[in-house]
N, C-alpha and C positions, 0 to 999 in steps of 0.2 A: 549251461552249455548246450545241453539237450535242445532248451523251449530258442534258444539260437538258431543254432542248426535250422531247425522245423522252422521256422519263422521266415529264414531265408531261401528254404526248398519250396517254400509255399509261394512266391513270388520269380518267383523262376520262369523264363517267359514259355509258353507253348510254339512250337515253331507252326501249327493248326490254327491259332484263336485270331481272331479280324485286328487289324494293323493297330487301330484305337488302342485295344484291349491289349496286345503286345507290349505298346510303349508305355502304358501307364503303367506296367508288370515290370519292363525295367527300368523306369524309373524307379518303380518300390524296389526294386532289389541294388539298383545304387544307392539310395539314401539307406536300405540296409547295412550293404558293404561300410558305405564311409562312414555311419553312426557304431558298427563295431572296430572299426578301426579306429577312430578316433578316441572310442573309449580304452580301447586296447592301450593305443599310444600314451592315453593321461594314467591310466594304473602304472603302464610300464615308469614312465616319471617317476612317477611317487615312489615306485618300487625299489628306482635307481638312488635316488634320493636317501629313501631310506638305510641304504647299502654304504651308503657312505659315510651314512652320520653313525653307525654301528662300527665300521670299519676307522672312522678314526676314536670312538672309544675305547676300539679294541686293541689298537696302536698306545692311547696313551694312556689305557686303568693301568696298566701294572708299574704306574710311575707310584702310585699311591697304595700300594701293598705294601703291610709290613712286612720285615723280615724273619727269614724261618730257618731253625736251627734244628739238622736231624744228628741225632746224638748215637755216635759208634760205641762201640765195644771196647773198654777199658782195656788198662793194663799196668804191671807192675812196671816203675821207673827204673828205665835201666843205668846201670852206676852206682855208686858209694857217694855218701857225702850230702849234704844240706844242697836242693840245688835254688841257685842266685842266680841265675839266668838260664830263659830258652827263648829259641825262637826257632823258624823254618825257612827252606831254600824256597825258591818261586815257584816250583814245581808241586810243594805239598807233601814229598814223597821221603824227604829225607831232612829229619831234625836234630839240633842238637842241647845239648847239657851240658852248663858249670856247675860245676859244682863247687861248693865253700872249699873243698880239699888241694885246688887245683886239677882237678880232672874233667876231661875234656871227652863228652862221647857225643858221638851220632851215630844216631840211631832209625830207623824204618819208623815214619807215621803209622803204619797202619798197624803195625802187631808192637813195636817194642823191642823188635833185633834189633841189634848193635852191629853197626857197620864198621866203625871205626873209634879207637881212645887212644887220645894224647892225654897228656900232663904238661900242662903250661911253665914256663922256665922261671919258675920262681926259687929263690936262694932257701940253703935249704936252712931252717927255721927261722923263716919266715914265712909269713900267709896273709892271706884276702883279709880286712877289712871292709873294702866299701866295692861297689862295681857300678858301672852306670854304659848304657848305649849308645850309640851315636844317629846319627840320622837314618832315620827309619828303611829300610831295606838294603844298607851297605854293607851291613854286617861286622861293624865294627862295634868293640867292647873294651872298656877300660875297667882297669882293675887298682884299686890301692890298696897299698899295700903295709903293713905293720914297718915295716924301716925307713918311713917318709919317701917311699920312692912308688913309680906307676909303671904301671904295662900294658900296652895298648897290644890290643889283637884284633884278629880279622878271620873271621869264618868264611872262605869262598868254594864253588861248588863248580866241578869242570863238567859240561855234560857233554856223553861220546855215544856213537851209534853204532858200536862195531858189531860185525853179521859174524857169519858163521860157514863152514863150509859145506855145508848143507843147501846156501844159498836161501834160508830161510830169512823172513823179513827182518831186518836190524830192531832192534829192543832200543830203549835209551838206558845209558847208565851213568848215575850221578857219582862221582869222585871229589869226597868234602878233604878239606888241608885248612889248615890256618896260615896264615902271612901274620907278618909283625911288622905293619907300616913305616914305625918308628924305630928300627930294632929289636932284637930278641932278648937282649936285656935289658931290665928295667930300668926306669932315668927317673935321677934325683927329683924329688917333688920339695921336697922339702930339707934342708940341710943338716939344720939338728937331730933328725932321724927320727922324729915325730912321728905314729902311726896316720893315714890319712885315712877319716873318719868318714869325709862324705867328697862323692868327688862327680863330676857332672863332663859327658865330651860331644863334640860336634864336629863334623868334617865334612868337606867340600870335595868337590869334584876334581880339582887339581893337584888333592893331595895335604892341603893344608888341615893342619887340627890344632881346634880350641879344646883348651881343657883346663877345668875351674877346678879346685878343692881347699877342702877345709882341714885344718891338721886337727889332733887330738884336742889341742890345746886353746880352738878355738880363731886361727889363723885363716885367711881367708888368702887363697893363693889364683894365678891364673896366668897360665902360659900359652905362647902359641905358635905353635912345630909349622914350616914352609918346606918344600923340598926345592932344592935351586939341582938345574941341572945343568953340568961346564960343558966345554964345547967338545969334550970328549965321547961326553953319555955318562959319567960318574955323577950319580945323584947324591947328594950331601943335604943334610937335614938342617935346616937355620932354626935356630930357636930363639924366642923372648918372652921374660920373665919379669912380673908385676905383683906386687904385694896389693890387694884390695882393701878397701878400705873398712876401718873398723864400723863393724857395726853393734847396737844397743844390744844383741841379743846371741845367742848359738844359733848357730844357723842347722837346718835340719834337711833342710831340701835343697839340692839346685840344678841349675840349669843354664847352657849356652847359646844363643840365638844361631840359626844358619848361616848369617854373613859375620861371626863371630864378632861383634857388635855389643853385645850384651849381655851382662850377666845376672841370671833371677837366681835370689834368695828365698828362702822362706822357713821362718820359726816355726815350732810348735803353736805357738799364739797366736799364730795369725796376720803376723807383719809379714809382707810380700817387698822386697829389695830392688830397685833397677839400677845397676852400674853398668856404667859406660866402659868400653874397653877398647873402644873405635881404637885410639893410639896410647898404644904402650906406654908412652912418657908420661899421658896424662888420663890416669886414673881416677873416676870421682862416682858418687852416690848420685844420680839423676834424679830419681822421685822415690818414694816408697809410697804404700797404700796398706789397708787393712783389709783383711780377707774376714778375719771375723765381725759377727755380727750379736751374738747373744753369747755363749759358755763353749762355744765349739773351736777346736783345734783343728788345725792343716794336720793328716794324714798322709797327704800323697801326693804328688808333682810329677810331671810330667811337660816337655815340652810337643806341642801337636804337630804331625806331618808339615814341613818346610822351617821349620825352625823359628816362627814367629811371634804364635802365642803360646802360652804357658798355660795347663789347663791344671788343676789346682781342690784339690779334694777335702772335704773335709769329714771330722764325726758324726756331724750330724747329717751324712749321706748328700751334700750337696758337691757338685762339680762345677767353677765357675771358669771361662777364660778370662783370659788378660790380655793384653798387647802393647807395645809404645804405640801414643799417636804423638803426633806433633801439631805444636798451635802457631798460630800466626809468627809468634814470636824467634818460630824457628827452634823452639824447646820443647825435648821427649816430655811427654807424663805414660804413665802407668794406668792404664783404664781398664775399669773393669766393664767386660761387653757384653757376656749373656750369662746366663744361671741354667743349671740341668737339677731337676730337683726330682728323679726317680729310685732311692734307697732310702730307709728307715735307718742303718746301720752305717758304720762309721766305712769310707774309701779305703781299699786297701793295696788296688792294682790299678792302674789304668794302664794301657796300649795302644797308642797311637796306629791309623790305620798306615801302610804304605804310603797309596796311592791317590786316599782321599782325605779329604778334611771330616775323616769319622775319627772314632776311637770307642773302645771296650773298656768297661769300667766292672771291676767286681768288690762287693762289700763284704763285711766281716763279716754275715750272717748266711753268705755265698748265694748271695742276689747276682747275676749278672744281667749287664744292660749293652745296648748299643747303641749309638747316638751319633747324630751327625751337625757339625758346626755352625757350619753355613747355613745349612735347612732350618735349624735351632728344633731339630727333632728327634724325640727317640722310638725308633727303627724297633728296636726290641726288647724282650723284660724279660726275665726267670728269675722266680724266686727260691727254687732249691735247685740250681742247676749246679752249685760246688759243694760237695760234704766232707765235711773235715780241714774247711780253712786251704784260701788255695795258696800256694807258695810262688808261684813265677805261672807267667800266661804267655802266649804266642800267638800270632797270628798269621798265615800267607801273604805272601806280597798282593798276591789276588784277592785276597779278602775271602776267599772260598774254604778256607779251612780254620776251626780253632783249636787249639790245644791248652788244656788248663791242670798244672802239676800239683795236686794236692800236698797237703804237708803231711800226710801216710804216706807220704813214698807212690801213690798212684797216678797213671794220667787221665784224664777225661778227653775225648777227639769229638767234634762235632764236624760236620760239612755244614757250609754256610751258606745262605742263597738270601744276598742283600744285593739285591741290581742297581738302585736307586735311592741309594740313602739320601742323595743333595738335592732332590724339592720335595716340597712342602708350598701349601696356600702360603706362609709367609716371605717364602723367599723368592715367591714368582709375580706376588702383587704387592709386599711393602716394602719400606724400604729398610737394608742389612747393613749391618756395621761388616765392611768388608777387613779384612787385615790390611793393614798400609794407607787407610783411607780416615780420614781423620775426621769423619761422621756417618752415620746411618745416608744411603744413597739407595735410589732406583739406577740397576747399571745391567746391563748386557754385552758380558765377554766372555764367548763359547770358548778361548781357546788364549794360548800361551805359548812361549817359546821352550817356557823352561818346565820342570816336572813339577815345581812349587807352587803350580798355579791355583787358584781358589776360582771357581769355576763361577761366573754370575750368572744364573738364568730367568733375570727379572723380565716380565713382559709388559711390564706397564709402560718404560719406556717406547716400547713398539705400539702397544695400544694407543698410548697419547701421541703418537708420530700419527696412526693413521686415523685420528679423529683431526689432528691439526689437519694432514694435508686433506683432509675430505671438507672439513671447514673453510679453507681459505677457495679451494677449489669449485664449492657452492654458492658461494662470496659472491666470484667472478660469474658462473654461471645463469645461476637462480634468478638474479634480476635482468640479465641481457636475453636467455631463454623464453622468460614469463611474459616478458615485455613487446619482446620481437613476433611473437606469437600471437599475442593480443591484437596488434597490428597488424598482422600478416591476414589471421581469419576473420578477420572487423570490420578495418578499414581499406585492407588495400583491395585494388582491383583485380576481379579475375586474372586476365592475362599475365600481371605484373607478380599475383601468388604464384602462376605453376612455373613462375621464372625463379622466383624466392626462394619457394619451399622444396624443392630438388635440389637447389645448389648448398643447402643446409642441409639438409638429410644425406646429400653422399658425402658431407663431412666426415660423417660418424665411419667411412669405410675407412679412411684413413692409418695404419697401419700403426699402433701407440709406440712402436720404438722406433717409427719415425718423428714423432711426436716428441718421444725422451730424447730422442739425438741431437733435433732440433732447439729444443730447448736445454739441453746441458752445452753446448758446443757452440750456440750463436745466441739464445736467449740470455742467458746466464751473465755471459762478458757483457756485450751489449746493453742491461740494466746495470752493471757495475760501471760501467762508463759514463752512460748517463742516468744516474741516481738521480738528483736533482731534475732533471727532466721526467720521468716516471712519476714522480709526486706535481709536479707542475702540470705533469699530463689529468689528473687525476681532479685537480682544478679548474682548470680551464676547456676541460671538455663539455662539462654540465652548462658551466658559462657561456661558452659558444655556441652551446645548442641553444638554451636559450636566450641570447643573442639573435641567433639568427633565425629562431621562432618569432623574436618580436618584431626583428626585421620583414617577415615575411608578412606577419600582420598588418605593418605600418604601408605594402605596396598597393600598388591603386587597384582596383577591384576588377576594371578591365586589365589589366596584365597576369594578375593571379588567374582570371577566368581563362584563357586561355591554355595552362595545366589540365591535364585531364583528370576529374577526381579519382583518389588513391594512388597518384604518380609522384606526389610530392615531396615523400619520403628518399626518391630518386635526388632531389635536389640538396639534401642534408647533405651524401657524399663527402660533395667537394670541401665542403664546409669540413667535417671531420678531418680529413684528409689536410686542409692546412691547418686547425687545430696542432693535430700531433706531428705535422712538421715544424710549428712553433713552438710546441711545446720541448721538445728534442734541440731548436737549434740554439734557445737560451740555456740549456741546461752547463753550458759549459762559464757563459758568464755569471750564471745564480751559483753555481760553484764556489768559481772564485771572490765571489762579492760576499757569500754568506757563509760559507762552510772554510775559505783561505785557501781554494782550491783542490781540496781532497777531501770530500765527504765522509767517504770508508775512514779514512782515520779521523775523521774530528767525529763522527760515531764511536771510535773506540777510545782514542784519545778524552775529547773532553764530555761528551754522553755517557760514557762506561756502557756502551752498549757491543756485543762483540757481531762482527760480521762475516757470514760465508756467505761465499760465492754462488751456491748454490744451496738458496733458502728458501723461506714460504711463500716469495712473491712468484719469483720462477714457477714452483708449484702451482701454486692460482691459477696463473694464465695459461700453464701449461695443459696442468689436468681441466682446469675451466670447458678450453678452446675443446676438449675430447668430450664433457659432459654435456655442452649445450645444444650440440644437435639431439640425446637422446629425450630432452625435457621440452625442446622445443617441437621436436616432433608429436609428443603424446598433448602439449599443452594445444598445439595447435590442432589437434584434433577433435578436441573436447571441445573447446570453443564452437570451431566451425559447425560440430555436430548440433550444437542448441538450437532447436527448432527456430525455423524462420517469424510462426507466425508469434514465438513468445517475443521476440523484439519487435516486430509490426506492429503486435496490438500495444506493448508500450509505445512505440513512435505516435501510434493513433491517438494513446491517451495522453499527448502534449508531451511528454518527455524527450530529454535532450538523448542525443544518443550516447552521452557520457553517464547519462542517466539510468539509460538503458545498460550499456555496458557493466557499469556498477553494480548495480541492483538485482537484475534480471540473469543479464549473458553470464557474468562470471559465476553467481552464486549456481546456477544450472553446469555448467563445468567442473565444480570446483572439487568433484570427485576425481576426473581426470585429471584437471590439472597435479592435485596433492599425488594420485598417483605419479605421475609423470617426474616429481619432484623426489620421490622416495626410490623410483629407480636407479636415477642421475647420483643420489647418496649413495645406493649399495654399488654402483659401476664406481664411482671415487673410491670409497673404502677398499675394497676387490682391486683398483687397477694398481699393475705391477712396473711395468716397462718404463712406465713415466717418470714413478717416483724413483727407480731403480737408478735414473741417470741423471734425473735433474735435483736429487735434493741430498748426495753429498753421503748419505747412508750414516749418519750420526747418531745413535742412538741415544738421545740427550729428551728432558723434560725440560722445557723454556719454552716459554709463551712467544719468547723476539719473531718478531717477524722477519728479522735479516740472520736467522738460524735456519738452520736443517735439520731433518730429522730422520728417522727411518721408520718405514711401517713394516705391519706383520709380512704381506701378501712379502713385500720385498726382499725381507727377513729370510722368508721361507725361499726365496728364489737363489740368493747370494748362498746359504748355507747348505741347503738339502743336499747337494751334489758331494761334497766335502763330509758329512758326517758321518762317523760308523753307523752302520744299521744296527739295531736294538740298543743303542748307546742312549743315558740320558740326553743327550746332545740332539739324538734322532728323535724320540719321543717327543722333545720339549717344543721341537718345530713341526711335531704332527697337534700338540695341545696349540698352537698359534694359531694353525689349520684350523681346528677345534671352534678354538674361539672364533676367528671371522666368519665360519658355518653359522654357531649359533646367533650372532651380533646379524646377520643377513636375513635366519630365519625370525628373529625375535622382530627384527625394525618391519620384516615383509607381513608379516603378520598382524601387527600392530597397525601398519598401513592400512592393508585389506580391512582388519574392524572401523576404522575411523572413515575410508573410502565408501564402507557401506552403509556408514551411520548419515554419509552425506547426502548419499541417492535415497535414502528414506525421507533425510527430513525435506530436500528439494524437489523430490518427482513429484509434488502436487503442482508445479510448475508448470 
C-alpha cells in the first residue's frame, strides 16, 4: 500500500515543470490511477465472489450435521404402578403417565412435579391388559381390557395467559384433562368376555376411529367408531364390527393404517399380515410377507407418522419399513422398502416422530438411535444412553424434547436439536421409494395440503430440467450464432456488417420476461396448432436454402455481377420468409392427411408419447432467440480479430477462401469462439424468466421432447418467497443455489484451461 501511495505521489504533475514534462506526469499518474483501480475492482470480484460461495455453505452445511442430544437432570417417576404409556404436550412443558394400575398423572418435564392424577373409569376388578396410541400427536390411547371390553381416551392440554394484578407480563399456563372420544365407559370388544391381549388404534381428523384387537384366545377383531351429527348438534357414535380373518399364527403386533384401510399383523416369527378393511362387508387377507431372515423374531411395531408404513423391529437390532404398493393390476402387496441396521441388541421401543417421517428406536442393551425414513439416515447413535431397560419413551410434537421411563421407576429428559433429519446425498440425487408410489422415483414436492405429507427434495429432477433446457436451447443457438458470425466477419461487406452486427447485439438487451411472455402466451399455442408445420419447417428450410443456392448458381454471370460482393446474403431473405410461410400453410393439410387431423392426440393416442403445451421446443427457441446474440457477439469478434495478413498470405498461396476459412481463420479464433460458446451455456443454465413461463414448471425426468421441465434457477425463483427461513425447505433451495454456483464455476474454469490450451497451440499462427 505504502510502495502505492509513493509511486503515485511520485507522478504527480508540478504545476512549475515545462508543458511536455507535465503531460507525460499526468499521463503517468492516470495510467497509475486506472491500473490500481482496476486491480482494486478484479480483487473486489473475486472477493465478492468468494462471499458468496462461503455464504451459501453456510446457509446449506447444517443440513448435513448430525443430531445432538444434551441430557438433563433425572428424576424419580412420578405415580404408582407399571407405567405403559408417556408422552408430552407440544409445548415440552407438561407430561404424562399410565400406568398398568389405571392411574393417570401429569406431571412437569423438567423436575417431576405432578400437576394433575386421574384414575381412568375402569369397572372395578377389572384392569389393562394391552394399550396402544393413535396417531401420532392427537393424544389419543386405547386400552383393553381383561372383560373383552376397550376404552379409548384422550389427553388434551388447554393453554391460558392469565396476568395478574400487578400488571405484570401474562406467563402461559398449561391445563391437562382427558376427553373420552368414544364415551367414558368402556364398549364391548369382544362378547364372550375375553381379555383383549393385543389391541392396535388410529383416528382421523373427523372424529372417526379404527381399532383392531386380538382376544386372549387368539381372535382377531376390528371395528370402526364414526360420529354422525343430527341436525340438532346431538352427536351419536355409529359403529361397525368385523371378525378378521384367521390367521396361521398368534399374532403379537398390530397396527391400523391412517385412512383406516388396513390392518398389519405380526408374529413373533416373523410373518408380517395385510388385511383389507376398506369395507366392513368384505374382509379378506391381501398379501403377507416374511420379516425374518436367519433365527430372529419381530420384537416391535410400530406404525410411522401418517399412518402408512409399518416400521417393524427385530432381535437381531434391525428396523425395517413396509408399506402396500399396488401393481398394474390394481392389487395391494406388502413391500418391504428399506432396512435401518444400527443396534447389536434385540428392538425394544420405537416412537414415531410427530411431524416428520423420523422416529426413535431403543434396544435391549439401551442403545438409542434416531433415524429418518425418507433420508434412509441415522441422524443419531448412543450406546449407554438408557440404564436399566427402558419402559415407555416420549417425544415432543417438536421433536425438541426426549423423555425415556426406565423400568427403576426413573426418567431420563434430553433436549433435542435435530433440524434436518430429511436429506441426505441419497434422497437429493437418487431415486426413493416414496410411500403411495409404487417404485423407487426422482420427485420434487416441497409441500402438501395435509400434515401426512412425506416431504420429496430430490434435485436431480431440477438438475436434468436445466441441463435439458440449456441442451435444446444450444441446439437452436450454437449453429445459427457460429454460422451467422462466420459470415457476418468473413464474408459480408463492411457496410452491410455494422448494419448486422448491431441489430444482433441489441438483441441480447431484450428484456427475458418478455421473452418468457412471449413465448408462453403466443409461442406455446401457436406451435401446438401448427405442429406439423414446425417439423416441415425444419425440412424444408435447409432444402430451400439450398435450392436457392443452386439456383443462384445456375444465374448468368452478368446478372449475378451486378450484386455487390457480400450483399447476397440480403437476397436469401425472401427466400426464407416464403419457406416458412409454406411451411405453416400446409401444416394443417399434412395434419389431416398423416396425423387424422390432430397430432397432439395421435402422439398420445397411438405414439404413447405424452404432450405439453409448453415443452422443450418452446424452450429452444425461446431461450435459443436470448443466447444467440451473446455467442454471436464473442464469435464474431474472434473471427474478425484473426490478423488480415494470416488469410492474405494463405489467399497468396493458392488457397480457396473456404480454405482459408477452415484452416487458418477458424483454428486462429477458435479460442474465442469456444469461449463464446461456454458463455451462451452458463446464461442457459442460469436463465430464469424464460424457463419460468414457457416450460410449464414440471418437475419430471423424460428425455420427450413434447415434455416440460423445471430447472434449478426457476425452482429457486417460484419457491424462495414461500419458504420458512431455516426450514429444510429454505436450505434445500439455497443447496440448488449451491449447485448452479459450482456447475458455472466448474464449466467456467474448465473453459478458461481448454481456451488457453488453444491460444498456445495456435499463436504460432
Amino acid at each position: 500500500m505504502k510502495s502505492a501511495l509513493s509511486t503515485m505521489a511520485s507522478v504527480i504533475p508540478d504545476p512549475n515543470a515545462p508543458v511536455a514534462v507535465r503531460r507525460r506526469k499526468i499521463r503517468r499518474f492516470k495510467d497509475a490511477v486506472a491500473k490500481y483501480a482496476i486491480g482494486f475492482g478484479g480483487v473486489s470480484v473475486i472477493i465478492a465472489v468468494v462471499l458468496i460461495a462461503f455464504y451459501l455453505f453456510y446457509v446449506v452445511l447444517p443440513m448435513f450435521l448430525p443430531a445432538s442430544l444434551d441430557r438433563l437432570e433425572g428424576y424419580e417417576l412420578p405415580g404408582s404402578g407399571e407405567t405403559i404409556h408417556l408422552a408430552m404436550e407440544e409445548q415440552a412443558e407438561v407430561a404424562v403417565r399410565f400406568a398398568s394400575t389405571g392411574e393417570v398423572t401429569f406431571f412437569s418435564v423438567d423436575d417431576g412435579t405432578p400437576v394433575k392424577v386421574e384414575n381412568l373409569p375402569i369397572p372395578e376388578g377389572v384392569h389393562i391388559v394391552s394399550q396402544a396410541s393413535g396417531t401420532a400427536g392427537t393424544g389419543y390411547v386405547a386400552f383393553g381390557l381383561s372383560d373383552g371390553s376397550i376404552l379409548v381416551v384422550r389427553h388434551v392440554y388447554k393453554i391460558s395467559y392469565p396476568g395478574d394484578e400487578g400488571g405484570n407480563q401474562p406467563r402461559r399456563v398449561i391445563t391437562p384433562s382427558l376427553e373420552y372420544p368414544l364415551g367414558a365407559s368402556p364398549l364391548v370388544m369382544d362378547g364372550d368376555g375375553i381379555a383383549i391381549d393385543r389391541i392396535a388404534v388410529m383416528n382421523q381428523e373427523d372424529g372417526s376411529v379404527g381399532i383392531a384387537a386380538e382376544t386372549l384366545d387368539g381372535r382377531l377383531k376390528f371395528s370402526r367408531f364414526g360420529v354422525e351429527e343430527s341436525l340438532l348438534g346431538d352427536a351419536e357414535i355409529i359403529r361397525d364390527d368385523a371378525n378378521l380373518p384367521e390367521l396361521a399364527t398368534t399374532v403379537s403386533f398390530l397396527g391400523v393404517s391412517q385412512d383406516l384401510r388396513w390392518v398389519y399383523a405380526a408374529d413373533v416369527a416373523g410373518a408380517l399380515y395385510l388385511v383389507s378393511v376398506a369395507d366392513i362387508d368384505n374382509v379378506y387377507l391381501a398379501d403377507s410377507a416374511s420379516v425374518r431372515r436367519d433365527k430372529e423374531s419381530v420384537t416391535a411395531m410400530r406404525m410411522l407418522m401418517g399412518g402408512i408404513s409399518v416400521l417393524v423391529g427385530t432381535s437381531d437390532g434391525r428396523i425395517e419399513q413396509w408399506f402396500p404398493v399396488r401393481d398394474q393390476n390394481n392389487r395391494y402387496t406388502i413391500e418391504f422398502i428399506r432396512e435401518f441396521q444400527a443396534h447389536e441388541s434385540a428392538i425394544r421401543l420405537i416412537e414415531p416422530e410427530v411431524q416428520r417421517k423420523g422416529f426413535l428406536a431403543v434396544s435391549e442393551a439401551g442403545k438409542l438411535g434416531i433415524f429418518h425414513t425418507t433420508a434412509h439416515r441415522t441422524v443419531y447413535e448412543d450406546k449407554g444412553a438408557v440404564d436399566g431397560g427402558a419402559a415407555a419413551i416420549a417425544q415432543s410434537p417438536r421433536a425438541d424434547k426426549l423423555m425415556i421411563a426406565t423400568a427403576d421407576g426413573r426418567v431420563a429428559v434430553w433436549d433435542v436439536h435435530n433440524e434436518h433429519p430429511d436429506v441426505s446425498f441419497k434422497s437429493l440425487w437418487r431415486e426413493v421409494w416414496y410411500e403411495n408410489y409404487q417404485k423407487p422415483e426422482y420427485v420434487w414436492q416441497s409441500s402438501a395440503a395435509n400434515q401426512d405429507f412425506e416431504p420429496k427434495f430430490s434435485l436431480a429432477p431440477l438438475a436434468f430440467g436445466t441441463l435439458k433446457a440449456a441442451f435444446y436451447a444450444m441446439m437452436i443457438a450454437v449453429p445459427l450464432a457460429i454460422m451467422g458470425a462466420i459470415y457476418t466477419a468473413y464474408f459480408m461487406t463492411p457496410a452491410m456488417r455494422q448494419l448486422v452486427k448491431p441489430t444482433i447485439e441489441i438483441m441480447e438487451a431484450l428484456p427475458t420476461v418478455i421473452l418468457g411472455f412471449l413465448a408462453g402466451l403466443w409461442l406455446a399455442p401457436f406451435l401446438e396448432e401448427h405442429l406439423p408445420g414446425t417439423f416441415a419447417l425444419l425440412v424444408f428450410m435447409p432444402l430451400g436454402v439450398l435450392l436457392f443456392g443452386y439456383a443462384w448458381h445456375r444465374l448468368p454471370r452478368g446478372f449475378k455481377s451486378r450484386i455487390p460482393d457480400g450483399w447476397q446474403a440480403a437476397l436469401i431473405i425472401p427466400a426464407i420468409v416464403i419457406v416458412g410461410w409454406f411451411s405453416f400453410a400446409i401444416s394443417a393439410p399434412l395434419e389431416h392427411w398423416l396425423f387424422g387431423g390432430n397430432m397432439r392426440n395421435w402422439l398420445t393416442d397411438v405414439a404413447g408419447i405424452d404432450y405439453d403445451q409448453r415443452n422443450s421446443i418452446v424452450v429452444g427457441f425461446a431461450m435459443g432467440f436470448a443466447v444467440i446474440p451473446t455467442i454471436f457477439s464473442i464469435t464474431e469478434d474472434a473471427i474478425f480479430g484473426v490478423p488480415r495478413h494470416l488469410s492474405f498470405g494463405s489467399l497468396a498461396l493458392g488457397a480457396t477462401p473456404w480454405q482459408t476459412l477452415t484452416r487458418v481463420v477458424l483454428p486462429s479464433a477458435s479460442p474465442g469462439i469456444f469461449s463464446g460458446v461456454m458463455i451462451g451455456l452458463g446464461r442457459a443454465v442460469g436463465e430464469t424468466m424464460i424457463v419460468l413461463m414457457a416450460t410449464g414448471n414440471t418437475a419430471i425426468m423424460d428425455v420427450n421432447i413434447f415434455e416440460g421441465m423445471r430447472t434449478l434457477s426457476a425452482n429457486i425463483a417460484v419457491e424462495m418467497p414461500e419458504s420458512e427461513v431455516g426450514s429444510t425447505h429454505y436450505r434445500t433451495l439455497f443447496l440448488a443455489a449451491l449447485v448452479l454456483f459450482l456447475f458455472t464455476f466448474v464449466l467456467n474454469t474448465v473453459a478458461e484451461v481448454i481456451r488457453q490450451r488453444l491460444r498456445r497451440k495456435y499463436a504460432s499462427l
